[in-house]
FIMAR-550039 format. One record per residue (C-alpha): residue in three letters; x, y, z. Coordinates in Angstrom, 3 decimals, padded with zeros to 6 digits, always signed. Example, Ala and Ser with C-alpha at 12.3 -4.5 7.8 and 13.67 -1.06 7.14 Angstrom:
# FIMAR-550039
{ALA,{+012.300,-004.500,+007.800}}
{SER,{+013.670,-001.060,+007.140}}
//
This chain:
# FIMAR-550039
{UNK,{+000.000,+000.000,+000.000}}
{UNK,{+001.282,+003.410,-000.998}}
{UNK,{+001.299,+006.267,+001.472}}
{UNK,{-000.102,+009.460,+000.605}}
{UNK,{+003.537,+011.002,+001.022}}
{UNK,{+004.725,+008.525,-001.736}}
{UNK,{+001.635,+009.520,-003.818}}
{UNK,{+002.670,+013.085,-003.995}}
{UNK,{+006.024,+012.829,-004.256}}
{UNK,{+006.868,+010.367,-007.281}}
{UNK,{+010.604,+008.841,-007.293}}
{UNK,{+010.981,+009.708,-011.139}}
{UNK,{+010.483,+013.401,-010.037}}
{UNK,{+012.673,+013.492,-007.184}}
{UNK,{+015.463,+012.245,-008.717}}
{UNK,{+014.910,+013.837,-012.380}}
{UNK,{+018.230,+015.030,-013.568}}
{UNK,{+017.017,+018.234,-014.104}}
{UNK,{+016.453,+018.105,-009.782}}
{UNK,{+019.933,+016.451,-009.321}}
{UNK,{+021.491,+019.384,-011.637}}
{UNK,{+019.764,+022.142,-009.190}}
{UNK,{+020.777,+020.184,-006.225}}
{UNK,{+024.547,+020.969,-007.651}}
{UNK,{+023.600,+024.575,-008.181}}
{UNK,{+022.953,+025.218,-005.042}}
{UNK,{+025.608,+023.410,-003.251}}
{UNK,{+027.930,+025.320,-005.543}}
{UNK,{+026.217,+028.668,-004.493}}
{UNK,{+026.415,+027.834,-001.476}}
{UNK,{+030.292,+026.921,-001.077}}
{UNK,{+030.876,+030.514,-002.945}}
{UNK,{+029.379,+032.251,-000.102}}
{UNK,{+030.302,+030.463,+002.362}}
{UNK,{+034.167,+031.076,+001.084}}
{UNK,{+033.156,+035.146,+000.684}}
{UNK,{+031.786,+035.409,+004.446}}
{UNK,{+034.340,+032.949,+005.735}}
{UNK,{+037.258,+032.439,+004.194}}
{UNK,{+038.934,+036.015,+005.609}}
{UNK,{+038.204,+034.994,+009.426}}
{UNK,{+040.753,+032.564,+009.881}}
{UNK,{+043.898,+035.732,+008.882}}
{UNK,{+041.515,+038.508,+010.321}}
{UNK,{+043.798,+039.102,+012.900}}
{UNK,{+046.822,+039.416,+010.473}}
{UNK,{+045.332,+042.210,+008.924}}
{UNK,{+043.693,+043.890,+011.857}}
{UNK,{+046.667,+043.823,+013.737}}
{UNK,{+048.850,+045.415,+010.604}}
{UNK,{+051.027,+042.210,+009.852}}
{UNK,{+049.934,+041.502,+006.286}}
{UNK,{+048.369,+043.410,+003.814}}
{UNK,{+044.776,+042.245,+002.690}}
{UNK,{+046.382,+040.784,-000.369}}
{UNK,{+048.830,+038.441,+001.319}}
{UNK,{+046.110,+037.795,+004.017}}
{UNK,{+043.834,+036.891,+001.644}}
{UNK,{+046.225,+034.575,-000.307}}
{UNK,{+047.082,+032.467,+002.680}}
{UNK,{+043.167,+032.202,+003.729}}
{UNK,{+042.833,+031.070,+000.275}}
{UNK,{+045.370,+028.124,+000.413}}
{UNK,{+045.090,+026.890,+003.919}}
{UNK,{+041.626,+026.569,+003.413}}
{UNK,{+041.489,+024.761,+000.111}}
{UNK,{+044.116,+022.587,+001.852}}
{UNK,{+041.521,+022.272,+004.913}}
{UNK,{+038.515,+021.342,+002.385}}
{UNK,{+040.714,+018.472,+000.590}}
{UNK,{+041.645,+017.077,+004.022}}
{UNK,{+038.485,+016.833,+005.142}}
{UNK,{+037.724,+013.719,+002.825}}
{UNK,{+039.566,+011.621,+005.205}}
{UNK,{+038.990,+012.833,+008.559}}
{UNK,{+035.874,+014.635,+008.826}}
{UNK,{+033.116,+012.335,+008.176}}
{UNK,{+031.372,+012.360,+011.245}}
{UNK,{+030.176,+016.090,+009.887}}
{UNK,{+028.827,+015.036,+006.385}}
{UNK,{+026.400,+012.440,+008.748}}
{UNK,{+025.120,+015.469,+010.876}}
{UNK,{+024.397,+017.416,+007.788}}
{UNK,{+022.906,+015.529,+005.436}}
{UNK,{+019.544,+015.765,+007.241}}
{UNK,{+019.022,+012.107,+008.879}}
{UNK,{+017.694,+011.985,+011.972}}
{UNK,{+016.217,+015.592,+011.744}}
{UNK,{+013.626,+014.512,+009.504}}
{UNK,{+012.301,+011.030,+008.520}}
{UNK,{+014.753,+008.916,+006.335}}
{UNK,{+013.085,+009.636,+002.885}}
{UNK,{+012.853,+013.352,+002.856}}
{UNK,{+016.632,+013.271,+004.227}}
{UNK,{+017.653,+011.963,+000.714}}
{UNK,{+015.205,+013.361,-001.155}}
{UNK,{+016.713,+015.926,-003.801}}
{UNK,{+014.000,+018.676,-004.056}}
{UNK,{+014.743,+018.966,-000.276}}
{UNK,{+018.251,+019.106,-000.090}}
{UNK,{+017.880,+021.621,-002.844}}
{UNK,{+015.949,+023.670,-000.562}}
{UNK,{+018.646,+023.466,+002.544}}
{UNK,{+021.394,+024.572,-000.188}}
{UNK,{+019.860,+027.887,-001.662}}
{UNK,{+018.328,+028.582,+001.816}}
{UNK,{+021.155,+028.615,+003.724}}
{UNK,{+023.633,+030.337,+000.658}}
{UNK,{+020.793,+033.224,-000.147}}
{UNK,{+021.203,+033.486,+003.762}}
{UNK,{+024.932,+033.939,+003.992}}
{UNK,{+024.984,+035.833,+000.343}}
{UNK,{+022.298,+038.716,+002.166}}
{UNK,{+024.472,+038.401,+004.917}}
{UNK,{+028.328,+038.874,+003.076}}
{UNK,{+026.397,+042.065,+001.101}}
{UNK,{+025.827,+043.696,+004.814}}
{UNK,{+029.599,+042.833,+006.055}}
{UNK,{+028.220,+040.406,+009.202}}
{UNK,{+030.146,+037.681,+009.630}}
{UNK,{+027.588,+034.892,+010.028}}
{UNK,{+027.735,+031.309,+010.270}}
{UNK,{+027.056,+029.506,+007.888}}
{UNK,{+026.498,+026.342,+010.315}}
{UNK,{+023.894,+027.818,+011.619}}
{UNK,{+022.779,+028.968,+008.152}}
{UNK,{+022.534,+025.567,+007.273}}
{UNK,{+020.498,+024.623,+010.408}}
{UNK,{+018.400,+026.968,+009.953}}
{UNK,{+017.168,+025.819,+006.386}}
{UNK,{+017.347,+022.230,+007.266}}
{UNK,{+014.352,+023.140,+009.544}}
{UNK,{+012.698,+025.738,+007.436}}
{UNK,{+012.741,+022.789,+004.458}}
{UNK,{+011.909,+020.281,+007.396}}
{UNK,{+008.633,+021.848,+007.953}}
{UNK,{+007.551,+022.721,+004.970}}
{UNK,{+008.093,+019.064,+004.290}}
{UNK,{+007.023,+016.864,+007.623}}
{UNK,{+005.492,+019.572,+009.665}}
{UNK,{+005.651,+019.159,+013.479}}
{UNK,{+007.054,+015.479,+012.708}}
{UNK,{+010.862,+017.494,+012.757}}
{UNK,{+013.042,+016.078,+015.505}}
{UNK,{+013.425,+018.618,+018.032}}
{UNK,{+015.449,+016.539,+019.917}}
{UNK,{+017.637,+016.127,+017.565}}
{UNK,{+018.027,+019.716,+016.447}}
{UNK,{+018.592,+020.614,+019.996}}
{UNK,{+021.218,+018.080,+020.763}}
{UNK,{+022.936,+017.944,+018.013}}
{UNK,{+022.582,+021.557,+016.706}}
{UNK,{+021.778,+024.280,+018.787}}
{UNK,{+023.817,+023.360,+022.156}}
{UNK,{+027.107,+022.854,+020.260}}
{UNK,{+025.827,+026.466,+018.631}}
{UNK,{+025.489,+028.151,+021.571}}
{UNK,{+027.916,+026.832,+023.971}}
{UNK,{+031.254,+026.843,+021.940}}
{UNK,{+031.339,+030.810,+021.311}}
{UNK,{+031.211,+031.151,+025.461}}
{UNK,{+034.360,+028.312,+025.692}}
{UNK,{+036.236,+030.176,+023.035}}
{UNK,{+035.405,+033.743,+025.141}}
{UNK,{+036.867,+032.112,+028.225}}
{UNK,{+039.918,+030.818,+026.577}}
{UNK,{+040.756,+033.705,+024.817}}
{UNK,{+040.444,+035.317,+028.166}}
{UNK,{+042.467,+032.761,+029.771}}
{UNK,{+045.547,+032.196,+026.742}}
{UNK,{+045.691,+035.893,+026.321}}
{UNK,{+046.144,+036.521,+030.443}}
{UNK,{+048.231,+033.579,+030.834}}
{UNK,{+050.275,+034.624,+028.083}}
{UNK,{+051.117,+038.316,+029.297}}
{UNK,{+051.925,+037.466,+032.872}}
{UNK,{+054.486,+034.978,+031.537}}
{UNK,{+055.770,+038.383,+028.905}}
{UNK,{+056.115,+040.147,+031.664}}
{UNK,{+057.836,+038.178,+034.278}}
{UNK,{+060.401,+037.509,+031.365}}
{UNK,{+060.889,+041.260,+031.213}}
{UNK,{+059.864,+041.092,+027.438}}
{UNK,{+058.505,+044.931,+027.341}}
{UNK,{+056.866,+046.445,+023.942}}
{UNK,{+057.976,+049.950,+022.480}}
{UNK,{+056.397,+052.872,+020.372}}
{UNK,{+057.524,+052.600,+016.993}}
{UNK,{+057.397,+054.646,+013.456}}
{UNK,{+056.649,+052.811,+010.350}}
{UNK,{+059.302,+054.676,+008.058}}
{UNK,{+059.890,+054.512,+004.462}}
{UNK,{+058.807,+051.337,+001.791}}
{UNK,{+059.195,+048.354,+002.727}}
{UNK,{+058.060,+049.262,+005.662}}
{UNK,{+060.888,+049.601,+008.471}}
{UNK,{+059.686,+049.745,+012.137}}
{UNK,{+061.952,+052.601,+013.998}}
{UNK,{+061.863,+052.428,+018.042}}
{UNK,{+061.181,+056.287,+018.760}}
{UNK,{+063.681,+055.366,+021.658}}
{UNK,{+066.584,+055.044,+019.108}}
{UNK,{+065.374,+058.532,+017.116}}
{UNK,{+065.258,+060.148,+021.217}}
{UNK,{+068.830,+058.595,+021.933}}
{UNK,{+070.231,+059.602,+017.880}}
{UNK,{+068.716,+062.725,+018.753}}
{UNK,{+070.336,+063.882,+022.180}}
{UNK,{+073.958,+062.512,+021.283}}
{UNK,{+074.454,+064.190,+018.332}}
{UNK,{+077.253,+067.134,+018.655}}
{UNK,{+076.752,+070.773,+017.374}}
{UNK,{+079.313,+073.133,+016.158}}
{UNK,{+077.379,+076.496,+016.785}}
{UNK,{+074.629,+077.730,+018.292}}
{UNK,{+072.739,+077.638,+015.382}}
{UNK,{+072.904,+074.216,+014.470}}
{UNK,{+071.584,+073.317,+018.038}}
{UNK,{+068.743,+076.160,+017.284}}
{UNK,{+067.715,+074.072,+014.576}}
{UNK,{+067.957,+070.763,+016.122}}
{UNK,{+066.278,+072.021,+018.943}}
{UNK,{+063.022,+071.715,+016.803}}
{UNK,{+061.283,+068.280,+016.494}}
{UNK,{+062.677,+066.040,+013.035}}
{UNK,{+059.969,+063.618,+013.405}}
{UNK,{+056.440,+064.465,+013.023}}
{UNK,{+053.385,+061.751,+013.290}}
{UNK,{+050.610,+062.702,+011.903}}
{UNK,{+048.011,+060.595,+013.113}}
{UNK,{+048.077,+058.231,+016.288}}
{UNK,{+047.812,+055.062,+014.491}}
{UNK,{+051.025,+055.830,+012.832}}
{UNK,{+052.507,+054.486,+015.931}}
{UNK,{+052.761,+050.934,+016.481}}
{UNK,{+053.967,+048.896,+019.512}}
{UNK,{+056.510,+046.466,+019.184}}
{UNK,{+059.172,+044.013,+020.761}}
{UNK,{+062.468,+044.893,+020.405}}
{UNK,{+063.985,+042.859,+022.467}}
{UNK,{+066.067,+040.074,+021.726}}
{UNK,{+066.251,+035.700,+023.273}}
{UNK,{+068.888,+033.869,+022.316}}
{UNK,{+069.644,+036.013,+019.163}}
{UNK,{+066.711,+035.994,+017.737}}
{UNK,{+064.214,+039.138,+017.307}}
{UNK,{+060.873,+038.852,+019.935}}
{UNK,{+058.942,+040.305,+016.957}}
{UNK,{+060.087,+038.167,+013.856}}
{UNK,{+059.420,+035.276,+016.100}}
{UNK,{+055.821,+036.778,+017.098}}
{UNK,{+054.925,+037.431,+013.045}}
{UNK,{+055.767,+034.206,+012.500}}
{UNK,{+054.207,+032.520,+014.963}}
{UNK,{+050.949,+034.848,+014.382}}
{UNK,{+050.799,+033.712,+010.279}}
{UNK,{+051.068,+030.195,+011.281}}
{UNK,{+048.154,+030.195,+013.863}}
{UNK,{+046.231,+031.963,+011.212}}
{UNK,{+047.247,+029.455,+008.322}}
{UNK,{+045.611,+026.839,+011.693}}
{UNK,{+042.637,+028.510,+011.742}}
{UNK,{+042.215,+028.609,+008.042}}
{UNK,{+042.774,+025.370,+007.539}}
{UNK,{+040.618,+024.022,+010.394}}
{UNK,{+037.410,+026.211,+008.921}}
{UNK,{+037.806,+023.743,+005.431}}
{UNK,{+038.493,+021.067,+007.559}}
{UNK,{+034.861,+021.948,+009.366}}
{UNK,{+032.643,+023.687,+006.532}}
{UNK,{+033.324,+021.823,+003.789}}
{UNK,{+031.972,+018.090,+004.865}}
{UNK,{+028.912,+020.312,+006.520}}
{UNK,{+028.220,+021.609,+002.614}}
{UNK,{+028.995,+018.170,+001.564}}
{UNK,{+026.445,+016.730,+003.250}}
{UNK,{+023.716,+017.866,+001.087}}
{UNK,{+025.360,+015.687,-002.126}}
{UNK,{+025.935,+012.721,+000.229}}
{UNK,{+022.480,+012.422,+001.332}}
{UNK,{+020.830,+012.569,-002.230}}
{UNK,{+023.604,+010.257,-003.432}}
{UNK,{+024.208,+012.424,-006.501}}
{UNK,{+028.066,+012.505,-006.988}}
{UNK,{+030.931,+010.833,-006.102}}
{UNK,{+031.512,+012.021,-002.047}}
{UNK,{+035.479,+012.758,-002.934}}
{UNK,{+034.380,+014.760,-006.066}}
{UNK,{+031.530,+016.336,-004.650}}
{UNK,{+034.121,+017.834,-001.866}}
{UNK,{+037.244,+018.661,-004.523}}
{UNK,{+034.540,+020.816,-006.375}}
{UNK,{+032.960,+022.230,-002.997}}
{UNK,{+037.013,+023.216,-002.189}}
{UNK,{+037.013,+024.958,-005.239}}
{UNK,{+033.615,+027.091,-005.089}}
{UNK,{+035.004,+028.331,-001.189}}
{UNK,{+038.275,+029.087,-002.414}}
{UNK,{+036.784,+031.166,-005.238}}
{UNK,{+034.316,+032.681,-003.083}}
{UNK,{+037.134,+033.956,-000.769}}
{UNK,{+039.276,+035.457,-003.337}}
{UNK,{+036.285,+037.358,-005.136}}
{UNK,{+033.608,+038.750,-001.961}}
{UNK,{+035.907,+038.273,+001.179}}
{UNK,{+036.613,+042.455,+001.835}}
{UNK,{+033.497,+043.641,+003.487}}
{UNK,{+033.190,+040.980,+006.238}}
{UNK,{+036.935,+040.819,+006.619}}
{UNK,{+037.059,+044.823,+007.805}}
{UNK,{+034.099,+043.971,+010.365}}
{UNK,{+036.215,+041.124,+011.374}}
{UNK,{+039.932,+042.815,+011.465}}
{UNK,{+038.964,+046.234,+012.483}}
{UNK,{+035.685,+046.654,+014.317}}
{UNK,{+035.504,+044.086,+016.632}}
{UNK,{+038.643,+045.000,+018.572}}
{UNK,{+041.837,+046.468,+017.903}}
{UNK,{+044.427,+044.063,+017.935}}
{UNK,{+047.953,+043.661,+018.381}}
{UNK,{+050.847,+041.132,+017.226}}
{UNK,{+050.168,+039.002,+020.749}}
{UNK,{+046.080,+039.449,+020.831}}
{UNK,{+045.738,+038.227,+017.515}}
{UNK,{+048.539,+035.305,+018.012}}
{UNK,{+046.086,+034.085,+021.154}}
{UNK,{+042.775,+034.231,+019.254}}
{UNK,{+043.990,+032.141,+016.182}}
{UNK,{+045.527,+029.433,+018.864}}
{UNK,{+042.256,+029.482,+021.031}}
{UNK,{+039.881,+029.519,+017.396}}
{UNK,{+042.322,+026.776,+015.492}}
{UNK,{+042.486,+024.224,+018.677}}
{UNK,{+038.597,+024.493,+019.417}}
{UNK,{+037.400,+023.941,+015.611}}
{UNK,{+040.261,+020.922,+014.684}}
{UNK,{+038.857,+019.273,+017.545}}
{UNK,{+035.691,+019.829,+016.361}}
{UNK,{+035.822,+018.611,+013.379}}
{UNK,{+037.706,+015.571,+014.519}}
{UNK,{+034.967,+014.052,+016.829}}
{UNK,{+031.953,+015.261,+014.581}}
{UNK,{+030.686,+018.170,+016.915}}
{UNK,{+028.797,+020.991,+014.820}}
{UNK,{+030.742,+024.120,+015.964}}
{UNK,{+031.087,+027.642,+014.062}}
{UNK,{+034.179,+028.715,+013.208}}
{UNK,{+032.584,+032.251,+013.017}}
{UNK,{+031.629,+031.826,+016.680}}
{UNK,{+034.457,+030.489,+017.865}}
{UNK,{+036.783,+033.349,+016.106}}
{UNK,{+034.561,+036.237,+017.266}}
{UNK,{+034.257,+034.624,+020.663}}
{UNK,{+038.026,+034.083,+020.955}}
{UNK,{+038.780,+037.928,+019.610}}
{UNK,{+035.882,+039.563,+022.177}}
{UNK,{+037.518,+037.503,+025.361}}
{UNK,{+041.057,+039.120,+024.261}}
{UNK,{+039.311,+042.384,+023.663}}
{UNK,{+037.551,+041.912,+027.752}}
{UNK,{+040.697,+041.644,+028.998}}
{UNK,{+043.015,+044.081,+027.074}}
{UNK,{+039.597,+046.474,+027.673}}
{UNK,{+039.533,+047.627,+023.973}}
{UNK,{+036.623,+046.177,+022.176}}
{UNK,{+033.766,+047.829,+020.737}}
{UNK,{+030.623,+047.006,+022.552}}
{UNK,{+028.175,+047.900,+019.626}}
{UNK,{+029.540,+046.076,+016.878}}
{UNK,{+029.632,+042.700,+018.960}}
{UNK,{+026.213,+043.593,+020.073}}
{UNK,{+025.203,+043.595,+015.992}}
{UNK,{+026.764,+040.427,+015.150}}
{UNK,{+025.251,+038.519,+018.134}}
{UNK,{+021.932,+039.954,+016.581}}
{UNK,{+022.696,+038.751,+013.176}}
{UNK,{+023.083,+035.488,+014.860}}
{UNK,{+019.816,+035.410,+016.140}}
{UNK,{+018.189,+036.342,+013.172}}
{UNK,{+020.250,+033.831,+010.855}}
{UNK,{+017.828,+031.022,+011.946}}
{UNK,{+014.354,+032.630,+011.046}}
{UNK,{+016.142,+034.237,+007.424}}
{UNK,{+017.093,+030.509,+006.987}}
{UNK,{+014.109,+029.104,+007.822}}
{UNK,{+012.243,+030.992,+005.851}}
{UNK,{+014.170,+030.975,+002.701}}
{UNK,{+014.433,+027.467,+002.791}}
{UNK,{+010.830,+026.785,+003.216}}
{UNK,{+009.816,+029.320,+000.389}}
{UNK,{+012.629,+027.105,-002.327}}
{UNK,{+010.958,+023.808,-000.958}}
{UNK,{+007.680,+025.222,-001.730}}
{UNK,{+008.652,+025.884,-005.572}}
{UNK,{+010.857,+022.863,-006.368}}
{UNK,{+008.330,+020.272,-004.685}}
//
């Protein structure tokens, strides 16, 4: 006997080519917004804090995280499970194509609105969000809250307050130890191109030891040779040396490679998430399906990444070499693990709440713009929802 559900929803239709070709639209929409409002977050701090340019930012973003997505084929199953809808909803929408559709273009026209207005969104909860939009537009009340609340919203919601507190916690533990190892940071000029960081010490001390052979030499020395224009001019650095080598090279580098971490863990987490979709409606090969998803976020980055990653890098809160070295370790270790064991996190969350707990303690943070992004949080679930349920509506 055929159920009313199988009466209305023919097998030729669902899996029509013209409904698996759709199904690869929007899973290729969505990886090239997910790469525009994500890709920058993982070298945000690079930028913000003045160590690379945008360009070379953006460039290392680009590779860690197609090196993250490609990865991902062999360690991060666990996410493609949670994703592809099983358990949520009953075992035959889950792999039915016109819904997975509907969770793709949901959740990218969610993040796309979202990249256009410069939030930095997740797009883990985007895709939440549109799996129960699609969900009830499909089943009704026959979703599994259970499910959605165990496996979805508590991982949501908790990791952003363990990445505050151990942001906090790295970033206090890490300048007591600075200071007890008399490591002390000094005003410097950024003078001529490439760039060459001057300790305004050294000017002071070239300035008071040079000799003058008349009055009116000294007159004219007397007078200020180094003028700065605007506060942020004036950077502080380490100066000092251990063992030989340079506090600050070894700070820069240290600072890329947590970002290059954090990159890489976000394609290590997102992509399987995305890939999910294709898995579930059994419409491509899993290890092409994620190559191509790789390609779509890496595009995505390099082509729509500038708006989100000036919220991210500059409004947030200022940050220095140190700050921004403690909120890529605290972001990278939290979302690798993550990924590892299967557990839903956001690498937007975790990065913002990693970058506010360093901002709490260094007491330079801006209040308003966190207060914004939280609310574009809350909001990302109902946009979903509801863009998901309206593509489910025409495509089924």
């Amino acid at each position: 006997m055929l159920s009313l559900k199988q009466l209305t929803r023919p097998s030729s239709f669902k899996d029509s080519h013209m409904l698996i070709a759709l199904l690869l639209c929007s899973t290729l929409f969505l990886s090239y917004y997910n790469g525009a409002n994500d890709n920058f977050k993982g070298v945000a701090t690079l930028y913000g804090s003045g160590t690379l340019t945008y360009k070379s930012a953006i460039t290392i973003a680009t590779i860690t995280t197609f090196a993250g997505s490609i990865c991902a084929i062999f360690i991060s199953h666990g996410l493609i499970a949670s994703f592809s809808g099983k358990g949520l909803v009953p075992h035959d929408i889950a792999g039915a194509t016109d819904f997975l559709t509907a969770v793709g273009f949901g959740a990218g026209c969610t993040v796309l609105l979202a990249t256009r207005l410069g939030f930095p969104i997740s797009t883990t909860h985007s895709l939440v969000g549109s799996l129960v939009g699609a969900g009830f537009m499909a089943v009704g009340l026959d979703v599994s809250f259970k499910q959605l609340a165990g496996a979805f919203l508590i991982p949501l919601l908790v990791s952003p307050f363990i990445a505050f507190m151990l942001g906090a916690a790295v970033y206090f533990i890490f300048t007591k130890v600075r200071k007890r190892a008399g490591i002390t940071k000094e005003s410097c000029l950024c003078i001529g191109e490439p760039r060459q960081f001057i300790p305004l010490r050294t000017l002071s001390n070239t300035h008071s030891s040079r000799a003058y052979s008349d009055v009116e030499t000294r007159d004219q020395a007397a007078s200020p040779f180094v003028e700065v224009a605007d506060v942020n001019d004036c950077v502080d650095m380490y100066t000092d040396r251990v063992w030989g080598v340079r506090i600050q090279k070894l700070l820069d580098s240290s600072h890329i490679i947590s970002a290059a971490a954090v990159s890489f863990a976000r394609g290590l987490n997102d992509t399987p998430k995305i890939a999910g979709l294709l898995v579930a409606a059994q419409a491509i090969d899993i290890r092409l399906g994620m190559a191509i998803i790789a390609i779509g976020i890496a595009i995505g980055g390099l082509l729509n990444a500038r708006r989100v990653a000036e919220t991210m890098s500059n409004k947030i809160a200022e940050l220095n070499h140190g700050q921004g070295f403690s909120a890529n370790l605290v972001t990278s270790f939290l979302v690798i693990i993550a990924s590892k064991y299967g557990v839903p996190v956001s690498t937007t969350h975790v990065s913002v709440g990693s970058i506010f707990g360093i901002g709490m303690i260094s007491k330079n943070r801006d209040t308003k713009v966190i207060r914004n992004i939280i609310l574009s949080w809350l909001i990302t679930l109902p946009v979903a929802m509801i863009f998901s349920a309206f593509v489910y509506y025409l495509v089924s």
